[in-house]
Each structure stands twice: as structure tokens, then as C-alpha cells.
C-alpha positions in Angstrom: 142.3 128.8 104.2 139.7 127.0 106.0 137.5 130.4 105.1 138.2 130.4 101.9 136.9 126.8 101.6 133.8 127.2 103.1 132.9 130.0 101.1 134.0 128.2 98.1 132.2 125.4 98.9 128.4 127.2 99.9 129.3 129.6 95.8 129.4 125.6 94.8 126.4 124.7 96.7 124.6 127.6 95.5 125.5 127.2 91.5 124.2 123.4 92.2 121.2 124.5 93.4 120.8 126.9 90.9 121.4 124.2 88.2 119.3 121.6 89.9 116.6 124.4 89.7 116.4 124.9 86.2 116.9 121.0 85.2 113.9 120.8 87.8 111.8 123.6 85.8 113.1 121.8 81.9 112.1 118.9 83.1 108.3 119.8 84.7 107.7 121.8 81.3 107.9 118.1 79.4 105.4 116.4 81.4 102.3 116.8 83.3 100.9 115.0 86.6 97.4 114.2 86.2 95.2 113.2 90.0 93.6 109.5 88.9 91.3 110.2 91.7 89.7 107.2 93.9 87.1 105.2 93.7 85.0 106.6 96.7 88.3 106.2 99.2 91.2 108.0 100.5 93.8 106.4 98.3 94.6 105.2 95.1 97.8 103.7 93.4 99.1 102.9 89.7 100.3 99.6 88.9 101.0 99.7 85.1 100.0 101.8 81.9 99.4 100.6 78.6 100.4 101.8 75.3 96.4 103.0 74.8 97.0 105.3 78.0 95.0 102.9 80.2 95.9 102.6 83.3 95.8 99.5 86.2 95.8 99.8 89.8 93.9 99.9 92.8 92.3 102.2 95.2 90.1 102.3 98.1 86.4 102.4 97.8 84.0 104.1 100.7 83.6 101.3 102.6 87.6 101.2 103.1 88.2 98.0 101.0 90.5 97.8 98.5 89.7 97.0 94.6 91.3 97.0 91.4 90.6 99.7 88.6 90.6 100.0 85.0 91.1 103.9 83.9 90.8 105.8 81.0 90.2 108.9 79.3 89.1 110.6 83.5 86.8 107.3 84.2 88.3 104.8 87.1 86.5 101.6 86.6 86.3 99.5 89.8 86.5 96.3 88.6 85.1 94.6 91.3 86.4 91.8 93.4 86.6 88.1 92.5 83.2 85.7 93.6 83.8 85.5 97.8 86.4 87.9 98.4 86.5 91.3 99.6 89.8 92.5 98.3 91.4 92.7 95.1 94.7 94.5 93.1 95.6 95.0 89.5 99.3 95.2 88.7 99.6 94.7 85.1 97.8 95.4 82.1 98.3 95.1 78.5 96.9 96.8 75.3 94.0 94.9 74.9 92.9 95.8 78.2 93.7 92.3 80.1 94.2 93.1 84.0 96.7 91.0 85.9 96.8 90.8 89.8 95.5 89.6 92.7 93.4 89.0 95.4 93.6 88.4 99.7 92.4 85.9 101.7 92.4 85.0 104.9 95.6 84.6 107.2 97.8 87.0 104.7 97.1 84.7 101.6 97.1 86.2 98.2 96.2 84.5 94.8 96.7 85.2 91.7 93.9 87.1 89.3 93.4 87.7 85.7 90.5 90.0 84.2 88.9 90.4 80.9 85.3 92.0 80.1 84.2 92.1 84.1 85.1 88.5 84.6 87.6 87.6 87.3 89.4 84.4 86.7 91.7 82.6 89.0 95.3 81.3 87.4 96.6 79.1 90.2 99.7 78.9 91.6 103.6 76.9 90.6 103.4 73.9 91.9 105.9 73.1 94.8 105.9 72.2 98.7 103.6 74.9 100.3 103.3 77.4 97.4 99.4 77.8 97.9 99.7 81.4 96.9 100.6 84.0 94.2 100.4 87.2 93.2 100.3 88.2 89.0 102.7 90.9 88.1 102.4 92.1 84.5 100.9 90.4 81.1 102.1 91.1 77.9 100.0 91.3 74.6 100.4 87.4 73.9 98.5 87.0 77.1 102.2 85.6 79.0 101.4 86.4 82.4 104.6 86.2 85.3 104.5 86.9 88.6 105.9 84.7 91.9 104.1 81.8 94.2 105.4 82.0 98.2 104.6 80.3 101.3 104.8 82.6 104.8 106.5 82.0 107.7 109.8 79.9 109.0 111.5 78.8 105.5 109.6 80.9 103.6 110.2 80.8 99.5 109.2 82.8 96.8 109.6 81.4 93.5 109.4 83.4 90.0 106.7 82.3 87.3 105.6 82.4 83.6 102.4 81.5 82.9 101.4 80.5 79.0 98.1 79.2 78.4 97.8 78.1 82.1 100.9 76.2 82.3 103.3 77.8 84.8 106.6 77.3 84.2 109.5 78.1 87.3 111.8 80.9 85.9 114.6 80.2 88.7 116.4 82.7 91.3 119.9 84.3 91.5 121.3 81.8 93.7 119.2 82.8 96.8 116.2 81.7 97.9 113.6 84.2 96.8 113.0 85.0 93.5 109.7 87.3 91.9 109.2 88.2 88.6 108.0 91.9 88.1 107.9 92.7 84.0 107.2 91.0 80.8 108.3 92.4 77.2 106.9 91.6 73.9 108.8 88.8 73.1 108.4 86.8 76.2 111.2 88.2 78.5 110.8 88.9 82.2 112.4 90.4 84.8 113.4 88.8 87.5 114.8 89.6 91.3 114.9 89.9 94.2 117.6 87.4 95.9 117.6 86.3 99.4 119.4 84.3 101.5 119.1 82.9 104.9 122.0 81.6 107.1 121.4 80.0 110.2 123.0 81.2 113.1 
């Protein structure tokens, strides 16, 4: 019996294989993968596509330094970095080719970036007890930008955020205490996760 059961169970393994094979092969035939290339570097990653096939990220340049890109149509567009940083990140972008992200600093710090026509403009942070910085998610075509503010360290917090017409407005957590918001739709809904909590011990 026991012989019988293997053998049933590598002719199961085998026809799952087989299955997984040609859902693999159906599958590969309805897309394509396309290299984005770099911007002089040794890596590159996507952060978000747009409905015109644009698409947001970032990517190393020669020098090793990271900056956010803008590409399209084969061309990766290094957008640069804000005035006196060395480092920045795209994460969103929207159809009319606004740029959401970020930027480091010194000491881990990170600050939320927004980009239009090769200017860099800084959105702030939520106001709150140590939330000095913030990282931009996504933007939606209203220009509704969310992302999350956080302070580093002992007691660290992370705390969700809308941002309409450079008011920043706290979306809340799921009873923990982290919260960051990753998407935005069309009509002004985000998601939000990311739940933590800390007990002392």
C-alpha cells in the first residue's frame, strides 16, 4: 500500500507539473517583459505605471547614486535630484506625468518629493511629535498625493497621509501603531496598512 501511494502520488506530481507547465506557457504568450535598462548603473527598479505607459522608478546612475526616472517609449529620464541632495526615488506617478517620491538625508532621513516639468518640490511632512520625515507613495490625477511621515528609533511611529493642495490630513491606523499609505484611486481612496504593535516586556 505504501507503494502504491508513492507512485500515485509522484503520477500526481507529475500531471501538476505538467499543468503548471502549460498555464506557465498560456500565460507568458499574453504578455511580454521588456529590460527598462539603467541610467548609467547596475540597477534599476519600477515604482508605478501610468495609464500613457509611463513609467516611475529609480535606478542607479555611474557614479553609484541613486535617482528617480521618468520612462517612456525606450527613454529613461533621470530626473535629477532635489537642490542639495544626492539621492532621490519616484514611487508614483500619474497620467499627466506628476512624479511622487522622495529624497535621503542624512542620518536615515527621508522627505517627501513631488515633480513636475524638471522641478523638484518639497511637500512636508504630517505634523506630530518627531514626524520630521516622509516618504510620497502614489498621486492620483487630481494631484491627491498619500504616503506616511515616521520618526526612527525607540517609539518609533509611522503615520498614514493625504495630501490635497498641501494640507496633509492623518488617515489613521488599524489599531497598531504604524500605519503607511501605499495607493490612491480616482476618487480619492487610499490604501492603507501596515499594523504594528509593540508590547513591552
Amino acid at each position: 500500500m505504501k507503494h502504491l501511494l508513492s507512485v500515485s502520488t509522484v503520477v500526481l506530481f507529475v500531471c501538476y507539473l505538467m499543468f503548471e507547465g502549460l498555464n506557465s506557457t498560456a500565460l507568458a504568450q499574453m504578455y511580454t517583459i521588456t529590460d527598462l535598462g539603467t541610467l548609467g548603473g547596475i540597477s534599476s527598479s519600477a515604482g508605478d505605471i501610468n495609464n500613457e505607459a509611463q513609467i516611475a522608478g529609480s535606478s542607479t546612475i555611474y557614479s553609484g547614486a541613486q535617482h528617480a526616472y521618468l520612462w517612456e517609449n525606450g527613454i529613461m529620464q533621470d530626473l535629477g535630484v532635489p537642490t542639495g541632495y544626492l539621492v532621490s526615488g519616484a514611487t508614483g506617478v500619474n497620467d499627466f506625468s506628476q512624479v511622487v517620491g522622495y529624497t535621503n538625508g542624512q542620518y536615515q532621513s527621508q522627505y517627501a518629493y513631488y515633480w513636475e516639468d524638471g522641478v523638484w518640490t518639497y511637500l512636508g511632512t504630517l505634523s506630530g511629535p518627531g514626524l520630521d520625515w516622509s516618504v510620497a507613495s502614489d498621486i492620483n490625477n487630481d494631484g491627491q498625493i498619500v504616503g506616511y511621515s515616521f520618526t526612527l528609533g525607540p517609539g518609533s511611529e509611522h503615520r498614514a497621509w493625504l495630501c490635497e493642495d498641501s494640507v496633509f490630513t492623518d488617515l489613521g491606523d488599524l489599531g497598531g501603531d504604524a500605519a503607511s499609505a501605499g495607493t490612491i484611486n480616482e476618487i480619492g481612496r487610499s490604501s492603507v496598512g501596515r499594523k504594528l504593535v509593540i508590547q513591552d516586556t
